[in-house]
C-alpha positions as CSV (number, residue, x, y, z in Angstrom):
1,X,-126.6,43.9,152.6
2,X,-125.8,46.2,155.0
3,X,-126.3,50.5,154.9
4,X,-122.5,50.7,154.9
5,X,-121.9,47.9,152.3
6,X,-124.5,49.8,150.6
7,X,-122.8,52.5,150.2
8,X,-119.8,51.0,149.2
9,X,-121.5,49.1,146.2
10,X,-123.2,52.8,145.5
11,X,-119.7,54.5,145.0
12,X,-118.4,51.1,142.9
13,X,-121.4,51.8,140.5
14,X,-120.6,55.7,140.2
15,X,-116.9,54.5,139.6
16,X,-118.6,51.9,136.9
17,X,-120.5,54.0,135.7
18,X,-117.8,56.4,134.7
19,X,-115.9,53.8,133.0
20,X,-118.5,53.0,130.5
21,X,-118.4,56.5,129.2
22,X,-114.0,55.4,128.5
23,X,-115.5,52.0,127.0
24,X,-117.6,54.0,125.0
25,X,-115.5,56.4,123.2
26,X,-112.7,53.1,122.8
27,X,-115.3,51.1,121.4
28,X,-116.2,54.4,119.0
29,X,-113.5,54.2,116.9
30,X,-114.1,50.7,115.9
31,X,-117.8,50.5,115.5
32,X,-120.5,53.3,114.1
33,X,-122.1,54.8,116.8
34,X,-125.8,53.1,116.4
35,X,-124.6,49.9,115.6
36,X,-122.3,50.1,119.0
37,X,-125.8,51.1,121.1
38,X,-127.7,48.3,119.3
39,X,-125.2,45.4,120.3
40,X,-124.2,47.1,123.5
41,X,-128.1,47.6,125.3
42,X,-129.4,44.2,123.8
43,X,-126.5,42.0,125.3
44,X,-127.2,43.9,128.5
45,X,-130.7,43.6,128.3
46,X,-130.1,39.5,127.5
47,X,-127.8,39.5,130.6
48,X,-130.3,41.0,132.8
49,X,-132.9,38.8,131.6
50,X,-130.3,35.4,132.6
51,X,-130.6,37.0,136.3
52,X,-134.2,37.9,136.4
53,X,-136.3,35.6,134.2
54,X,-138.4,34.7,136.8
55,X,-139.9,38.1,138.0
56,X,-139.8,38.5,134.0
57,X,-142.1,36.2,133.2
58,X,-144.9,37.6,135.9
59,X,-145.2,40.9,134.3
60,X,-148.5,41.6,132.9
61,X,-148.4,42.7,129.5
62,X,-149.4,46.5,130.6
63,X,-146.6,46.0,132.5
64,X,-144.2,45.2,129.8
65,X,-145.9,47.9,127.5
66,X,-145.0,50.4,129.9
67,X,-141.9,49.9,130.2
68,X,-140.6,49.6,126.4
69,X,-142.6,52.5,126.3
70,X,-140.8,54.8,129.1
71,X,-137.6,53.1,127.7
72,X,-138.3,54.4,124.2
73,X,-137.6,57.6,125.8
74,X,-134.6,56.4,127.1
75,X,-133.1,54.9,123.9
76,X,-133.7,58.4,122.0
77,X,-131.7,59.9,124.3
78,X,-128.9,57.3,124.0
79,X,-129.1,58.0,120.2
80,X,-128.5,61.7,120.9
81,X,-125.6,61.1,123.5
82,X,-124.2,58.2,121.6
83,X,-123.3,60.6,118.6
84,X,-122.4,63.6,121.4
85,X,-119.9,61.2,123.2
86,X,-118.8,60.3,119.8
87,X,-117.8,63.9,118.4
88,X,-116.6,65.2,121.9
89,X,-113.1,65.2,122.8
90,X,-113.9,65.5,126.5
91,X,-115.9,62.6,128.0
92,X,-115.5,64.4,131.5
93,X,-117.1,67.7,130.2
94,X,-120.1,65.5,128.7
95,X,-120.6,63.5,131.8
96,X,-121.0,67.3,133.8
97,X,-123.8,68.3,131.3
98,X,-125.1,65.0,131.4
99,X,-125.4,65.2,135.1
100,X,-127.2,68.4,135.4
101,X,-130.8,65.8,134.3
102,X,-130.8,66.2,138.6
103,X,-131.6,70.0,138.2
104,X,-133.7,69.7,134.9
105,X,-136.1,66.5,136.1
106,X,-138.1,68.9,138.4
107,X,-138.1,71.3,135.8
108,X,-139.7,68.9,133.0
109,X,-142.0,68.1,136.1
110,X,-143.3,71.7,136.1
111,X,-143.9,71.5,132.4
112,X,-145.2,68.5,131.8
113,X,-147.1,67.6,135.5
114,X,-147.1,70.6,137.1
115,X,-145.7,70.1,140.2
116,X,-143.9,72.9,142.3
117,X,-140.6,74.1,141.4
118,X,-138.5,74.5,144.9
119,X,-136.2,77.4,145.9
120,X,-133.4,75.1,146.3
121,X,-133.9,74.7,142.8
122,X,-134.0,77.7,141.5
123,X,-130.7,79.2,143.5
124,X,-129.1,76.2,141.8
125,X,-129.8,77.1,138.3
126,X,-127.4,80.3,138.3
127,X,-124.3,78.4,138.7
128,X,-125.6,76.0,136.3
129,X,-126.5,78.4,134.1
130,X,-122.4,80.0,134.7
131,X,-121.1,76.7,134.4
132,X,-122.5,76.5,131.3
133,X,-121.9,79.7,129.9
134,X,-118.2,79.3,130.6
135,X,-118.2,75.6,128.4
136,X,-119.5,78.1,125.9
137,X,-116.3,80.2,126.2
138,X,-114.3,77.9,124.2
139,X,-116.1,78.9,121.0
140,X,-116.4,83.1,121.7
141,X,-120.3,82.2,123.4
142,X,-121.4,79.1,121.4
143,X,-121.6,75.7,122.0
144,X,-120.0,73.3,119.9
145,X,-122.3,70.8,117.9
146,X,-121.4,68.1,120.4
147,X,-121.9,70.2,123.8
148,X,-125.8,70.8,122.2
149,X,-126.3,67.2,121.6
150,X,-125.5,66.5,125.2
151,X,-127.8,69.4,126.2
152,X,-130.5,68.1,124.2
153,X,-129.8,64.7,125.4
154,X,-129.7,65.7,129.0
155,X,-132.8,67.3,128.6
156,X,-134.7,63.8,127.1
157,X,-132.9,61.7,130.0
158,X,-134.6,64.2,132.4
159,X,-138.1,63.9,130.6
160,X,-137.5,59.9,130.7
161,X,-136.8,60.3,135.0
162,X,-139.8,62.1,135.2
163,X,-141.9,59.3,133.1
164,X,-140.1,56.5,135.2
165,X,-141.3,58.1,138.5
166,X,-144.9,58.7,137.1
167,X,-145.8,55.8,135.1
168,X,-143.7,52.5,135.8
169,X,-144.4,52.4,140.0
170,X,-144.8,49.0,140.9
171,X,-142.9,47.5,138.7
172,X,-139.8,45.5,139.8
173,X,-136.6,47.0,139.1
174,X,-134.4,44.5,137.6
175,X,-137.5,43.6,134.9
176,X,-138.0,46.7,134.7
177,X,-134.5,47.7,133.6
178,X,-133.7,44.9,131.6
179,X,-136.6,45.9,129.1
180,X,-135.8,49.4,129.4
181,X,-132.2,48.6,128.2
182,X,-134.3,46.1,125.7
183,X,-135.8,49.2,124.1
184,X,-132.7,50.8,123.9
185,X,-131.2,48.0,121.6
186,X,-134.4,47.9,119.6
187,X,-134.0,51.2,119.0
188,X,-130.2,51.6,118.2
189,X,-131.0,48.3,115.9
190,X,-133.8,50.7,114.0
191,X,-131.2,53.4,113.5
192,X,-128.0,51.6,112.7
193,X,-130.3,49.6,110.2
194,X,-131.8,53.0,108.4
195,X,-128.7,55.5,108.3
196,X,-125.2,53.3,109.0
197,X,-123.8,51.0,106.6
198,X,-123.8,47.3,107.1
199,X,-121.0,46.6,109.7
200,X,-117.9,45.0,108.7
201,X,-116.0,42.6,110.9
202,X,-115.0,44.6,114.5
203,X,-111.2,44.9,115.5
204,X,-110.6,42.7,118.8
205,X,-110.4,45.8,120.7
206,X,-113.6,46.7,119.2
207,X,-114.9,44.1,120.4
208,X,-113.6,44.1,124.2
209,X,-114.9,47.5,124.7
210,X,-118.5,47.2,123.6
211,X,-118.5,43.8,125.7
212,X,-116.8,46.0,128.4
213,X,-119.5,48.6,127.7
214,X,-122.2,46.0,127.9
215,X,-121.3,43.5,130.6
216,X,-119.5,45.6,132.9
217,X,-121.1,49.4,132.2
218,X,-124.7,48.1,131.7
219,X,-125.5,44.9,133.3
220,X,-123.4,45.1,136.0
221,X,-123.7,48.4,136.9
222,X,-127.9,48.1,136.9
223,X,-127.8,45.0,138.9
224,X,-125.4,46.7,141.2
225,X,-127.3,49.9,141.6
226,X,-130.5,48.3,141.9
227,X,-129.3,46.0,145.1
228,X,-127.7,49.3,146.6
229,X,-130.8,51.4,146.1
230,X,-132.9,49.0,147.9
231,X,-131.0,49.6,151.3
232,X,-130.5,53.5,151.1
233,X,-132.3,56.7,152.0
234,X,-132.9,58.7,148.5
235,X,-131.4,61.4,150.1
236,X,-127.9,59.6,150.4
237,X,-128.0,57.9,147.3
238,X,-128.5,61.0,145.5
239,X,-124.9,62.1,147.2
240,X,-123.2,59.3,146.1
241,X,-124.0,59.4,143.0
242,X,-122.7,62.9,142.6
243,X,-119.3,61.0,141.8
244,X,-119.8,60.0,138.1
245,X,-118.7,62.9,136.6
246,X,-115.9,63.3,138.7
247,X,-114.7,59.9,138.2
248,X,-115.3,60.2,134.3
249,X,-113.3,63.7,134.0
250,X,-110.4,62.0,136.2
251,X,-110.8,58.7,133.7
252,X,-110.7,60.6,131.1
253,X,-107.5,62.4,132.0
254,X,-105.6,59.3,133.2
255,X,-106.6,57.1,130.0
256,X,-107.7,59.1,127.5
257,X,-105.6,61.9,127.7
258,X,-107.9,65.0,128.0
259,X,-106.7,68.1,129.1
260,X,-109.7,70.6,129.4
261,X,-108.8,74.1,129.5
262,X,-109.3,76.9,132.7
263,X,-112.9,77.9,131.1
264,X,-114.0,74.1,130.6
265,X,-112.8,73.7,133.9
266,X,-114.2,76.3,135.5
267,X,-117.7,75.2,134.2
268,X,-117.6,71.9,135.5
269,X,-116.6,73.1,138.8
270,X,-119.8,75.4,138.3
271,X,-122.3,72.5,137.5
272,X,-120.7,70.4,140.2
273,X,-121.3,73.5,142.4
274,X,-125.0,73.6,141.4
275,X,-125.6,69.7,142.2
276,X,-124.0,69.8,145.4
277,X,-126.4,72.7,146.3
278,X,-129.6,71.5,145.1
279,X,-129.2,67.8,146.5
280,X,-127.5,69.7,149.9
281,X,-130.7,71.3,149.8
282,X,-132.4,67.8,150.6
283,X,-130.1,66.8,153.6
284,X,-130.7,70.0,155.3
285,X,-134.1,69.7,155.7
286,X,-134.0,66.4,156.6
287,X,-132.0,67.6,159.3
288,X,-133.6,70.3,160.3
289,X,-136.8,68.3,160.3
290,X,-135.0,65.6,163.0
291,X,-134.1,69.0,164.8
């Protein structure tokens, strides 16, 4: 694959990517939340394995233990965002809260590994901070129950980077992913099972979303990302991928029919703002540094 065919299949996946949060919140209102993450991750983990048995089967056991493990951390956060995505009537200003796990991984780093906090960083956090003190607006300075449980899940999905970067190097990424999304399931299967009542037959529609959600916004989108990755600089990667959100606010306009307010605007114009300047801040040393 090519650096520009690269990128191409890089912007697909943000596209993709965005359109699993629309086959999410269609497949919500047919299926409990936990019981949709259970079936969703462990068909996309199955699908995964069908492309990468192989390198599957050569993983040593520490291997596999370490990453169910880093994925545990994945599927709590799935369980938090699951039931955010579920109760929010704006998949586009979830997917800008979401997003901001790009300013808040180096900050987990600090706390849990200590590593240096940057000054790019840190001038990004003031528009983030805005951005999300104007969200707040809509409720006279408080979030709503669902804009917390994105925070919170943001948060986790940072702490579960930070893990992935520290304790699963070395390990190839389609396995890898495929028992990370594995985890997930087990772990949506754990919940559904202790606090959702058994499910009853799923609506067709039901059923095309989650497959939608599974197939196209899991699978695919992991097997896409991970080819693309492979032939890009981090540096332009992390550019690209600046899209989701936008793609999921415009998806969520154009089929969903969400019409976020000036204030709800305004903050995600403010968390976009704070991305753009803390991965710009990347690029322009890279530059200078060629200079």
């Amino acid at each position: 694959m090519s650096e520009g065919r690269a990128e191409f299949t890089l912007i697909a996946v943000t596209f993709v990517a965005a359109a699993s949060w629309v086959f999410t919140k269609l497949a919500l209102q047919g299926i409990a939340p936990y019981t949709f993450l259970a079936i969703r991750f462990l068909i996309a983990s199955a699908a995964l394995a069908l492309i990468c048995w192989p390198s599957l089967r050569q993983l040593s056991r520490a291997h596999i233990v370490r990453s169910l493990s880093v994925g545990s951390v994945m599927g709590l956060a799935m369980l938090i965002w699951v039931q955010a995505i579920d109760r929010s009537a704006f998949i586009g200003e979830g997917a800008f809260i979401i997003s901001l796990s790009v300013v808040a991984v180096p900050l987990i780093a600090r706390l849990v590994f200590g590593d240096k906090i940057s000054t790019a960083l840190l001038i990004s956090l003031l528009p983030a901070l805005g951005g999300l003190a104007l969200l707040s607006l809509e409720n006279g300075f408080r979030f709503d129950q669902y804009q917390l449980l994105f925070l919170i899940a943001m948060l986790v999905f940072a702490l579960h980077l930070n893990l992935s970067s520290h304790c699963v190097r070395g390990i190839p990424s389609l396995p890898l992913a495929t028992l990370q999304l594995l985890a997930v399931g087990l772990i949506g299967t754990v919940a559904a099972v202790g606090t959702e009542p058994w499910p009853q037959a799923f609506s067709a529609s039901a059923w095309l979303w989650l497959l939608c959600a599974a197939l196209i916004g899991s699978s695919l989108r992991f097997a896409l990302q991970t080819s693309a990755l492979q032939r890009l600089k981090p540096s332009q990667a992390s550019m690209i991928l600046l899209a989701e959100p936008v793609w999921t606010a415009v998806l969520g306009a154009l089929l969903l029919g969400e019409k976020m307010s000036a204030s709800q605007l305004g903050g995600c114009a403010l968390i976009f703002t704070s991305l753009l300047i803390y991965r710009g801040s990347g690029l322009l040393k890279q530059w200078l540094w060629k200079k």
